[in-house]
VOGU-3710 file (C-alpha; in Angstrom, 3 decimals, decimal comma):
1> xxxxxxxxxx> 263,603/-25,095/26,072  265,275/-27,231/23,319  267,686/-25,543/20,844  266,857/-23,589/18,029  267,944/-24,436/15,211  268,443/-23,571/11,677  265,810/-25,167/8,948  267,756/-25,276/6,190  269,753/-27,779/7,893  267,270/-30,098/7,557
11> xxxxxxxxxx> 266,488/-32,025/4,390  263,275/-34,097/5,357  260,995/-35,069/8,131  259,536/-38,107/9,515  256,600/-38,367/11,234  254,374/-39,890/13,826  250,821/-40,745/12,390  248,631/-41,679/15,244  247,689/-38,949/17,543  250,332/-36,512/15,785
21> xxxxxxxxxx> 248,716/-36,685/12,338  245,233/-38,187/12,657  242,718/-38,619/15,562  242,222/-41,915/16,602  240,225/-41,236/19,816  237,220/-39,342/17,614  237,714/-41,797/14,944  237,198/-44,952/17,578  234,193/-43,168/19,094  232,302/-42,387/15,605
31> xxxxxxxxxx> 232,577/-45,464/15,005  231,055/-46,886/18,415  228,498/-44,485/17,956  227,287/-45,502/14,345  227,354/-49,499/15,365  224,669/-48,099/18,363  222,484/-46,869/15,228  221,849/-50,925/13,807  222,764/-52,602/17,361  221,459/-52,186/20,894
41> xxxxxxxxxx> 224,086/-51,226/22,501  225,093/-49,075/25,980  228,890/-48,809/25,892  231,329/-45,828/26,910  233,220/-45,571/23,449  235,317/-42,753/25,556  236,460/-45,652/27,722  236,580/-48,248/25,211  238,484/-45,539/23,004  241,233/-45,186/25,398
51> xxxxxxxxxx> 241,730/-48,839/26,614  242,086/-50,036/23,346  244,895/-47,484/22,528  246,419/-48,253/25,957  245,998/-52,004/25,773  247,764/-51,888/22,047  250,498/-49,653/23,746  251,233/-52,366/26,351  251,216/-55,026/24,161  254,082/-53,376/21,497
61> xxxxxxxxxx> 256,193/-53,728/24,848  255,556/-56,989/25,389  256,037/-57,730/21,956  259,842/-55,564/21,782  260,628/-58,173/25,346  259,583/-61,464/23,492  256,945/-61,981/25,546  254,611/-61,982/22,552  255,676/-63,160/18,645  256,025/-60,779/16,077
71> xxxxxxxxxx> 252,878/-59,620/14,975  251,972/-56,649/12,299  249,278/-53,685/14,129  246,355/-55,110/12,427  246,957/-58,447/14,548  247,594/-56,795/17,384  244,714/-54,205/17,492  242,425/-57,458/16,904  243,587/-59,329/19,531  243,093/-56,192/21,654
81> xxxxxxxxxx> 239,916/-55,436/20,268  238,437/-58,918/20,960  239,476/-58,596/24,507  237,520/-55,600/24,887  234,521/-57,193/22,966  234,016/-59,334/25,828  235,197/-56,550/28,717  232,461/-53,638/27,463  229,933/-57,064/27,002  230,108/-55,917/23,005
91> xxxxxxxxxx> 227,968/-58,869/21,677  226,088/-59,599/18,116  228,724/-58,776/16,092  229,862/-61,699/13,436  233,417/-61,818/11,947  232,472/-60,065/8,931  231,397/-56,538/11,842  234,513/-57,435/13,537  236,954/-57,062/10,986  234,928/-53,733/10,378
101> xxxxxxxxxx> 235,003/-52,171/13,506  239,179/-53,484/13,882  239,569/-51,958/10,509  238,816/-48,039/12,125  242,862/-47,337/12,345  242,526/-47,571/8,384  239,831/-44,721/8,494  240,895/-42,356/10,364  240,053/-38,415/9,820  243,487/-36,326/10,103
111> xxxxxxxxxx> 243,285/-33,225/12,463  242,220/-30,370/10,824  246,221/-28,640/10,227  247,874/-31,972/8,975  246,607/-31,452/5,032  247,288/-28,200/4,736  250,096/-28,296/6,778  251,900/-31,026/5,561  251,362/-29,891/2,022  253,410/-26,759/2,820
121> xxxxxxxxxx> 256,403/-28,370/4,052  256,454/-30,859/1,065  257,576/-27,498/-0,851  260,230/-27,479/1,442  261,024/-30,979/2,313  260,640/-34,838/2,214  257,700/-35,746/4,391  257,536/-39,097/5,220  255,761/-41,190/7,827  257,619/-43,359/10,162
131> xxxxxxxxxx> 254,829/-44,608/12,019  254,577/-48,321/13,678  251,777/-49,290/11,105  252,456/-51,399/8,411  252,575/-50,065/5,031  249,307/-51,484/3,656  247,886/-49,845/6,889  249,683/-46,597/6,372  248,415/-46,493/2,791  244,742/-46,719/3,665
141> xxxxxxxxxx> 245,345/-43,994/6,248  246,740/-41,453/3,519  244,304/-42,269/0,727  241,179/-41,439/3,368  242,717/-38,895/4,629  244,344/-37,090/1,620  247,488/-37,172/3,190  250,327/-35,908/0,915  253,616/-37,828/2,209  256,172/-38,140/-0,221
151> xxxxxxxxxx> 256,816/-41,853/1,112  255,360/-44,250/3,126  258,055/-45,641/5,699  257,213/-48,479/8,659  258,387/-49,876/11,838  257,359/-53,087/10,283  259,719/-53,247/7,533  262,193/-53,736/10,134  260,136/-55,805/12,472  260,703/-53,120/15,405
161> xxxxxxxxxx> 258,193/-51,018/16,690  259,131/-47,351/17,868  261,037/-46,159/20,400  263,831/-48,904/19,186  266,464/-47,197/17,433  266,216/-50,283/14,748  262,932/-47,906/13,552  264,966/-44,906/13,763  267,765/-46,094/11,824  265,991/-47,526/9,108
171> xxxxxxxxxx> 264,975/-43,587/7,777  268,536/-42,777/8,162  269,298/-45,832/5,945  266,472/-45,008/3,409  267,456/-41,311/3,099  270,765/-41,588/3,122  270,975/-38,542/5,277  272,883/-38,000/8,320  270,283/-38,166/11,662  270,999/-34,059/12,152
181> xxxxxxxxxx> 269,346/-33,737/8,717  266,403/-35,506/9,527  263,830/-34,059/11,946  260,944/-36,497/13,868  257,624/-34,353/14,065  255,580/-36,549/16,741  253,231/-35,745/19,994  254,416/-38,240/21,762  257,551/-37,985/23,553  259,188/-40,995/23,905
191> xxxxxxxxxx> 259,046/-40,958/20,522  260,867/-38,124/19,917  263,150/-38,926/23,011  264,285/-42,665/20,966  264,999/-40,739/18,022  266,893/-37,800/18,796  269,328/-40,517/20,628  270,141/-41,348/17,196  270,775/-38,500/16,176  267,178/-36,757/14,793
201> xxxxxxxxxx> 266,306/-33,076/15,306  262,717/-33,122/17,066  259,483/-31,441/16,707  256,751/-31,881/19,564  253,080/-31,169/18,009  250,881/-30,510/20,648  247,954/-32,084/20,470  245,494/-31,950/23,997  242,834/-33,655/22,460  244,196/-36,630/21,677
211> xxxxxxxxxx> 242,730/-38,841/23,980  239,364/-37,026/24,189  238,036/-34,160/26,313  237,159/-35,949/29,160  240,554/-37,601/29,946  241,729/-37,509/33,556  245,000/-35,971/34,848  246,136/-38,954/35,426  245,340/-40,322/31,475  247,140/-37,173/30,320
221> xxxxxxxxxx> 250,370/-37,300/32,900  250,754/-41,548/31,194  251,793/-39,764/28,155  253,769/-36,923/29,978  252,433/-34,158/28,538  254,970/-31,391/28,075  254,894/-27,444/28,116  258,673/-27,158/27,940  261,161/-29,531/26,853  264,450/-30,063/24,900
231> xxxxxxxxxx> 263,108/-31,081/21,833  263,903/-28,133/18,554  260,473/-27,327/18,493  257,467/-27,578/20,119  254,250/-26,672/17,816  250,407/-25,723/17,701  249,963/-28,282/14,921  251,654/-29,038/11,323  250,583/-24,923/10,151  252,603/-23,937/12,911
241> xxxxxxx> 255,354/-26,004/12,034  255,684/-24,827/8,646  255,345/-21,217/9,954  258,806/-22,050/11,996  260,686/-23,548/9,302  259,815/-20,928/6,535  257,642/-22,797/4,499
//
């Protein structure tokens, strides 16, 4: 298990935001399921849920090796998402539905601790995101959400996407903190892997729904989930969190 540590050593966290604060697999599906209400349509939004996720994962590699230019996560999601238009044989939909249905990772519902949770350790600490969507994207998410952060930071400000330590360096630089005072909350674990290299204390939020219910072994074991580890902590959620840090 990782090391304990002492919370008043920290000064202010940064945090994942999709999958560790919101739910992007329910959020993808209710979607799906409200364009089948207007459009005849017989599509697996479980499926199409997780290969867009896992499509826009692959393509932030290719995108850290050059293979692909720069592009912000708006681009990128719609070039994945018009890929899998024509894979799940999504038709009928003009540019205007498009941009509608691409626009979902702006309306996504948090999980039901992150409000509450996060609210608590604002009392506490700076909360900030440090997610790889862009600001304007990051925005939207908060204001539907009712997300409290005290700022807004991105992976795009840097033109990096997470796990490069450019990303991880960039809080440091904005808080002027050193990287022990700074502690990544995420429920992924590369990501928290990438930043306590430079330096971060780590939190890993459990979250076994993430990519649905249904999801195979095998779709779980792609993101490694963990039971033990050597991050600082390992929590039930954003409540929990706040429980361990004496908020």
């Amino acid at each position: 298990m990782g090391q304990k540590i002492d919370g008043s050593l920290i000064r202010a966290l940064t945090c994942d935001v999709f999958g560790t604060v919101v739910d992007w697999h329910a959020g993808i599906i209710e979607e799906g399921l409200r364009l089948e209400k207007t459009m005849k349509l017989d599509v697996d939004w479980d499926s199409f849920a997780l290969a867009w996720r896992f499509c826009y994962q692959s393509n932030l590699n290719r995108i850290q090796d050059g293979e692909l230019p720069w592009m912000d996560l708006d681009e990128l999601n719609r070039m994945v998402l018009d890929e899998l238009l024509l894979e799940f044989k999504i038709t009928g939909l003009d540019e205007s539905g498009k941009e509608h249905l691409n626009n979902v990772w702006h309306r996504l519902k948090p999980w039901p601790d992150s409000v509450d949770g996060i609210t608590r350790l604002r009392k506490k600490f700076s909360v900030l995101t440090l997610s790889n969507g862009d600001v304007a994207l990051m925005t939207d998410v908060a204001q539907y959400g009712k997300l409290p952060w005290s700022h807004i930071l991105s992976a795009a400000s840097v033109k990096h996407y997470k796990p490069s330590k450019e990303v991880y360096q960039m809080a440091v630089d904005f808080l002027k903190l050193r990287p022990e005072q700074i502690l990544m909350v995420a429920a992924h674990e590369y990501d928290l892997r990438a930043a306590r290299a430079v330096g971060f204390k780590t939190a890993f939020v459990r979250r076994p729904l993430e990519y649905g219910v249904k999801s195979s072994p095998v779709v779980k074991a792609t993101f490694r989930f963990i039971k033990n580890s050597s991050f600082n902590f390992v929590v039930n959620g954003f409540n929990d969190l706040a429980d361990q840090l004496g908020c």
